[in-house]
PyMOL Python script that loads the backbone (N, CA, C, O; Angstrom):
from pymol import cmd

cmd.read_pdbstr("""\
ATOM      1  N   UNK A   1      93.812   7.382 -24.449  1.00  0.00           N
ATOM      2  CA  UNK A   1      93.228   8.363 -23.520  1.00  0.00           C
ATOM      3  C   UNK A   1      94.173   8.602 -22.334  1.00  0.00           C
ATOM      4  O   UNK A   1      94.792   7.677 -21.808  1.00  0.00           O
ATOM      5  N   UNK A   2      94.250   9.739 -21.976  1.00  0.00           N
ATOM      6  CA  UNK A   2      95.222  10.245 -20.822  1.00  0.00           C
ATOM      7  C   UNK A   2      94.199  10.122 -19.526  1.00  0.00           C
ATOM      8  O   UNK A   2      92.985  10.321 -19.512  1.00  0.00           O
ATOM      9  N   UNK A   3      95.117   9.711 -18.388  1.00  0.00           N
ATOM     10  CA  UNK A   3      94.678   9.590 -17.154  1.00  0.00           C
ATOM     11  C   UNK A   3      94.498  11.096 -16.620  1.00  0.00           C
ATOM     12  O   UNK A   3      95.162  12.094 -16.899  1.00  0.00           O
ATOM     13  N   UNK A   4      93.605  10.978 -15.928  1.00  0.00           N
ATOM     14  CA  UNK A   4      92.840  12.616 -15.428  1.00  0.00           C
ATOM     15  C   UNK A   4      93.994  13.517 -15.147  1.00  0.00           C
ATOM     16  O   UNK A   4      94.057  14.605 -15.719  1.00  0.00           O
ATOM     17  N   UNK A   5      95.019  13.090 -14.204  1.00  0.00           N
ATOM     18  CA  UNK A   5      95.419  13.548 -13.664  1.00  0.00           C
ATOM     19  C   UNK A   5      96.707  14.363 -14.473  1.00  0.00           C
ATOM     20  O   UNK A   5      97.164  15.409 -14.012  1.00  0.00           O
ATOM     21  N   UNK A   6      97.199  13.778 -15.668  1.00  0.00           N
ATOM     22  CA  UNK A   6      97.812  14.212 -16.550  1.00  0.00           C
ATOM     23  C   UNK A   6      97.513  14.998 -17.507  1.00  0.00           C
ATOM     24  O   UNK A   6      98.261  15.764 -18.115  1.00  0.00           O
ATOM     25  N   UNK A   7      95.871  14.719 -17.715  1.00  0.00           N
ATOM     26  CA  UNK A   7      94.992  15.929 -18.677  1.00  0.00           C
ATOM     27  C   UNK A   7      95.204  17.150 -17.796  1.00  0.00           C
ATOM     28  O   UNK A   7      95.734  18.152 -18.275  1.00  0.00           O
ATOM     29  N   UNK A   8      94.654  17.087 -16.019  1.00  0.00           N
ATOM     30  CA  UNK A   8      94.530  18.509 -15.794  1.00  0.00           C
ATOM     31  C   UNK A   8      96.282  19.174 -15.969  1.00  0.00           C
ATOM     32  O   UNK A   8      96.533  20.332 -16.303  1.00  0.00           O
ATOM     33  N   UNK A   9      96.983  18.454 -15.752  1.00  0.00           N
ATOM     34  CA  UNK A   9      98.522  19.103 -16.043  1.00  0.00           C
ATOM     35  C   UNK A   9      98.887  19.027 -17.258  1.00  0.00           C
ATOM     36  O   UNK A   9     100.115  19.001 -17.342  1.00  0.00           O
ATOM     37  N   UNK A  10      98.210  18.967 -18.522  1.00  0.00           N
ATOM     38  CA  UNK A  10      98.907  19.725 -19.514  1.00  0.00           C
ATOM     39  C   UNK A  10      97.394  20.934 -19.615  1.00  0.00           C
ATOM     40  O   UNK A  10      97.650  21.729 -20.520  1.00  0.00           O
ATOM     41  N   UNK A  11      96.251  21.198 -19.094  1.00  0.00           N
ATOM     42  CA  UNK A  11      95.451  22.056 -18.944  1.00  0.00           C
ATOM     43  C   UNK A  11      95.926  23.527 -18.436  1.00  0.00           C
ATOM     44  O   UNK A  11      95.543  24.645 -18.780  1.00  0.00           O
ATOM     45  N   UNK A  12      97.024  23.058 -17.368  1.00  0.00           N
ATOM     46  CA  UNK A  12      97.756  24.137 -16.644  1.00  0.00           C
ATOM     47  C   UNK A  12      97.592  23.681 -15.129  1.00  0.00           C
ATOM     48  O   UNK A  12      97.121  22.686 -14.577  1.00  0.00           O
ATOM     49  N   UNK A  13      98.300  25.067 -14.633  1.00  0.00           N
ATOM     50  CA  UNK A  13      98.600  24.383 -13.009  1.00  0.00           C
ATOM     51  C   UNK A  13      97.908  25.158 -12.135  1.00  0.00           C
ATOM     52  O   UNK A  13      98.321  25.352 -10.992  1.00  0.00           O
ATOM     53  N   UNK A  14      96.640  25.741 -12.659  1.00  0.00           N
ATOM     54  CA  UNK A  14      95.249  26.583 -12.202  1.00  0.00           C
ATOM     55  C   UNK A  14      94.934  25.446 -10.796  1.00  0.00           C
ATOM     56  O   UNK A  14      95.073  25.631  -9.587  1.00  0.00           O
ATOM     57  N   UNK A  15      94.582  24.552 -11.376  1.00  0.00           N
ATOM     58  CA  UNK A  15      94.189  23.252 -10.907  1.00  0.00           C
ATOM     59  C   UNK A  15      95.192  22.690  -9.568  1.00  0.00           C
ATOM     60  O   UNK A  15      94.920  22.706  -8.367  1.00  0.00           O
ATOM     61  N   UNK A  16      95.980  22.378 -10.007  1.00  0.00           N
ATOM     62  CA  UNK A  16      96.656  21.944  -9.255  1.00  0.00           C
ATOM     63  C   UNK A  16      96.811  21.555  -7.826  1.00  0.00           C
ATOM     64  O   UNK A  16      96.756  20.445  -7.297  1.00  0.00           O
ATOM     65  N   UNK A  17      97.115  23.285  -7.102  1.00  0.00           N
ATOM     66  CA  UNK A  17      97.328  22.815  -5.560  1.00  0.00           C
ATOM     67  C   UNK A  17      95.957  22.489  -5.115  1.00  0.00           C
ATOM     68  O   UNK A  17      95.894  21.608  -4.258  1.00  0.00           O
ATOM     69  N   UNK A  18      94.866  23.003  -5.509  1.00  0.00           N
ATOM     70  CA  UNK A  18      93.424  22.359  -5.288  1.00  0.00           C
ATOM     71  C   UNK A  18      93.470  21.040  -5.260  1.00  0.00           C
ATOM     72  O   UNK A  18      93.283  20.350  -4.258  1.00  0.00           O
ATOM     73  N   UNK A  19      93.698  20.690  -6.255  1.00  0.00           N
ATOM     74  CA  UNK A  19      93.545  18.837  -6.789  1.00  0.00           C
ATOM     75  C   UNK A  19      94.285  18.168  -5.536  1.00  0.00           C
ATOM     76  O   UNK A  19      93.778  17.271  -4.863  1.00  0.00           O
ATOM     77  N   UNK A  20      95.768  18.818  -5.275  1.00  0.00           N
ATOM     78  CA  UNK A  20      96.687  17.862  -4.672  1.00  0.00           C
ATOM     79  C   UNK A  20      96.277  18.106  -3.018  1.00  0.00           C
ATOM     80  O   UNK A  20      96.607  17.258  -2.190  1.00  0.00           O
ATOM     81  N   UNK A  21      95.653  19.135  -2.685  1.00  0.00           N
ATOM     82  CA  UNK A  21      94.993  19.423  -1.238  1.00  0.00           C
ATOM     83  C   UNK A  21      93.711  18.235  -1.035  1.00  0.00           C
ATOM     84  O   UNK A  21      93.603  17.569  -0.005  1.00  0.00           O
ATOM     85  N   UNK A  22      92.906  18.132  -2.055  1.00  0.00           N
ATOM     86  CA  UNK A  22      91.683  17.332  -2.057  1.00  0.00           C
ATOM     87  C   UNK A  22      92.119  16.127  -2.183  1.00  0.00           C
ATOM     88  O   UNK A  22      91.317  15.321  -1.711  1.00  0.00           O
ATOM     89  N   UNK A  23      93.413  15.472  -2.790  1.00  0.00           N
ATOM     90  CA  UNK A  23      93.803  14.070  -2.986  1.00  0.00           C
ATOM     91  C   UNK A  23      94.667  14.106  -1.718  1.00  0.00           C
ATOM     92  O   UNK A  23      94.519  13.037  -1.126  1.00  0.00           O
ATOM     93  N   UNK A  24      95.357  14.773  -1.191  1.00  0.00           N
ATOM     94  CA  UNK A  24      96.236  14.675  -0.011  1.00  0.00           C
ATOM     95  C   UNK A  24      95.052  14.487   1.123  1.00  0.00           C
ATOM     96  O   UNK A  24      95.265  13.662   2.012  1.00  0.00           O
ATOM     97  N   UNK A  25      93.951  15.141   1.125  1.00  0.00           N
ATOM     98  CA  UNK A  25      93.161  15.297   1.905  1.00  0.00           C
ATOM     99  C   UNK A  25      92.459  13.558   2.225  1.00  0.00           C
ATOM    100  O   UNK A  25      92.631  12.860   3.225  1.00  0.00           O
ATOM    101  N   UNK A  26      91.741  13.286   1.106  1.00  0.00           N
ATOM    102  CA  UNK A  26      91.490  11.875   1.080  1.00  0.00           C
ATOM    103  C   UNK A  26      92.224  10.524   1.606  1.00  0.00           C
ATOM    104  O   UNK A  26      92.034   9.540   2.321  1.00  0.00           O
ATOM    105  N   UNK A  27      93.346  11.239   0.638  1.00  0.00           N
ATOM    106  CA  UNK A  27      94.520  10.239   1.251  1.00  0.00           C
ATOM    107  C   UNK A  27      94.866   9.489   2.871  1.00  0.00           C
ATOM    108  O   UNK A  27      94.954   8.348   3.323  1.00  0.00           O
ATOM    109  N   UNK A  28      95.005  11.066   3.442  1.00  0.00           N
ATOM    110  CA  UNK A  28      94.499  11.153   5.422  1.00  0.00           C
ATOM    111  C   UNK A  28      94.114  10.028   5.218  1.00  0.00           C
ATOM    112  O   UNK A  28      94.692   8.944   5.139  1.00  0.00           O
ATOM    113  N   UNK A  29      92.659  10.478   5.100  1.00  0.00           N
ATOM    114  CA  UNK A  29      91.154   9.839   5.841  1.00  0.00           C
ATOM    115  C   UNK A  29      91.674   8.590   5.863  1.00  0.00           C
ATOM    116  O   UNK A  29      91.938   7.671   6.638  1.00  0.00           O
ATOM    117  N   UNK A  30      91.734   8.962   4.495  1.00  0.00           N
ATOM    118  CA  UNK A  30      91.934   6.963   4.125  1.00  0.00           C
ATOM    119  C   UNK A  30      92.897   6.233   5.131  1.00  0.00           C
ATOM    120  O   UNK A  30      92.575   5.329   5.902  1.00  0.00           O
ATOM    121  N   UNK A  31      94.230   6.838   4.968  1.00  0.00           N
ATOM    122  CA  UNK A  31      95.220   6.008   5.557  1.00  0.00           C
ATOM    123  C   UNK A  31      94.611   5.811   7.315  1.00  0.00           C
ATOM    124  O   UNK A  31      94.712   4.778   7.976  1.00  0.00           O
ATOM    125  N   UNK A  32      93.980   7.129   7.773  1.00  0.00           N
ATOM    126  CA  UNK A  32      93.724   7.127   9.028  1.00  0.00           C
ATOM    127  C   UNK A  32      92.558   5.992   9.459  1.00  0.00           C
ATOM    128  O   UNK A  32      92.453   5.444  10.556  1.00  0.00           O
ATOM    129  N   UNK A  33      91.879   5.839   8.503  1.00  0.00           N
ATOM    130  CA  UNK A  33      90.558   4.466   8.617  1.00  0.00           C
ATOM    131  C   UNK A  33      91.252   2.898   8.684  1.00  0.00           C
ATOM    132  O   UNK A  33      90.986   1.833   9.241  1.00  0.00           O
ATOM    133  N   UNK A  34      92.082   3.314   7.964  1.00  0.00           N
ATOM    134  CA  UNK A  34      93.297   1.770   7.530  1.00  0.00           C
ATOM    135  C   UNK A  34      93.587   1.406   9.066  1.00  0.00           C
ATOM    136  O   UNK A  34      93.190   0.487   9.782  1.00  0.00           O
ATOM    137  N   UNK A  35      94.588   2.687   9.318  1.00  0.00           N
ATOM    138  CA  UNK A  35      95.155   2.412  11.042  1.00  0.00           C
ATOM    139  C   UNK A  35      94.065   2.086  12.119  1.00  0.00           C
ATOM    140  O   UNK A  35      94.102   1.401  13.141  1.00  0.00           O
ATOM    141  N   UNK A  36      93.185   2.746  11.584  1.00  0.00           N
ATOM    142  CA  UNK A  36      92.128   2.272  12.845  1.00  0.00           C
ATOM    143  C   UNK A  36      92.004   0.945  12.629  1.00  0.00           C
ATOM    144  O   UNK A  36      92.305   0.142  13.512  1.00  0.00           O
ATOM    145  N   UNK A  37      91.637   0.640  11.670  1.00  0.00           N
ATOM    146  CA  UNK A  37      90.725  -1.079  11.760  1.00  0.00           C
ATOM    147  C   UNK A  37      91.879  -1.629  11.854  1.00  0.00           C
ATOM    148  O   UNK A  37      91.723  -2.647  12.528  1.00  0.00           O
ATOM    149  N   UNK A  38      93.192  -1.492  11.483  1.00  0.00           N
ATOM    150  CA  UNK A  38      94.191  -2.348  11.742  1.00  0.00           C
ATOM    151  C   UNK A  38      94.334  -2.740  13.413  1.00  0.00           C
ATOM    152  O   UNK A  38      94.320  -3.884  13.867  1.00  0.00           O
ATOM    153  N   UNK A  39      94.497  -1.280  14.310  1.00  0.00           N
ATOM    154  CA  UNK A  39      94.313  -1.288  15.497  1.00  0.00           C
ATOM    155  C   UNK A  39      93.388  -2.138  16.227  1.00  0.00           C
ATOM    156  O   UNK A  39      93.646  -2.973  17.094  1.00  0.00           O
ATOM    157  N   UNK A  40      92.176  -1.761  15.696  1.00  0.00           N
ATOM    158  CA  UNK A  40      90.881  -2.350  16.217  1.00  0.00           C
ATOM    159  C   UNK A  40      91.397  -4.292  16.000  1.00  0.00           C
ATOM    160  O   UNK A  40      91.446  -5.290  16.719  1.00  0.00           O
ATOM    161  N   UNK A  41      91.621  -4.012  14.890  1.00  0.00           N
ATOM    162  CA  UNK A  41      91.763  -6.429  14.344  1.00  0.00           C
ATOM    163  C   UNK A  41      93.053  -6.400  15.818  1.00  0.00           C
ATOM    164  O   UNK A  41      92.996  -7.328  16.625  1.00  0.00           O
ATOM    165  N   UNK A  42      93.575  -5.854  15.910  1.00  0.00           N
ATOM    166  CA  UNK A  42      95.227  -6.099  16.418  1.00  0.00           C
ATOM    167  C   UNK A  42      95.144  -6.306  18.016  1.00  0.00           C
ATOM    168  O   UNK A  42      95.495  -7.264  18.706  1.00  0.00           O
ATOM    169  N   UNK A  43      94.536  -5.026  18.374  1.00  0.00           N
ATOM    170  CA  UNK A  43      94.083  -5.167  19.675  1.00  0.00           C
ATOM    171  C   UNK A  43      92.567  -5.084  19.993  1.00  0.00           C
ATOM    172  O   UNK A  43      92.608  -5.017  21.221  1.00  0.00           O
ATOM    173  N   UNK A  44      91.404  -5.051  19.694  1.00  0.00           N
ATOM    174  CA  UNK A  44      90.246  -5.549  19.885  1.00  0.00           C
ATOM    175  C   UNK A  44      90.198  -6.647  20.023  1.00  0.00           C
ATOM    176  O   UNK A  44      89.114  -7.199  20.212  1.00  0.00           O
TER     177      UNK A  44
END
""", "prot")
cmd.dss("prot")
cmd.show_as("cartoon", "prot")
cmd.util.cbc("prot")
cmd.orient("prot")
């Protein structure tokens, strides 16, 4: 079985900058939640 992300790219590249806006998007959050609590343990 192919990983999602390789199914939607042989599907075509319809998909694409959507997918990589919504995973770039997440990505942020994420990394930006990381830095916080890192901050918060570091200096709290």
């Amino acid at each position: 079985m192919l990983p999602k992300s390789l199914a939607n790219k042989a599907q075509g590249t319809s998909l694409e900058p959507k997918n990589m806006f919504f995973y770039w998007k997440v990505e942020l959050k994420y990394r930006c939640f990381c830095l916080e609590m890192l901050n918060h343990n570091a200096f709290g």
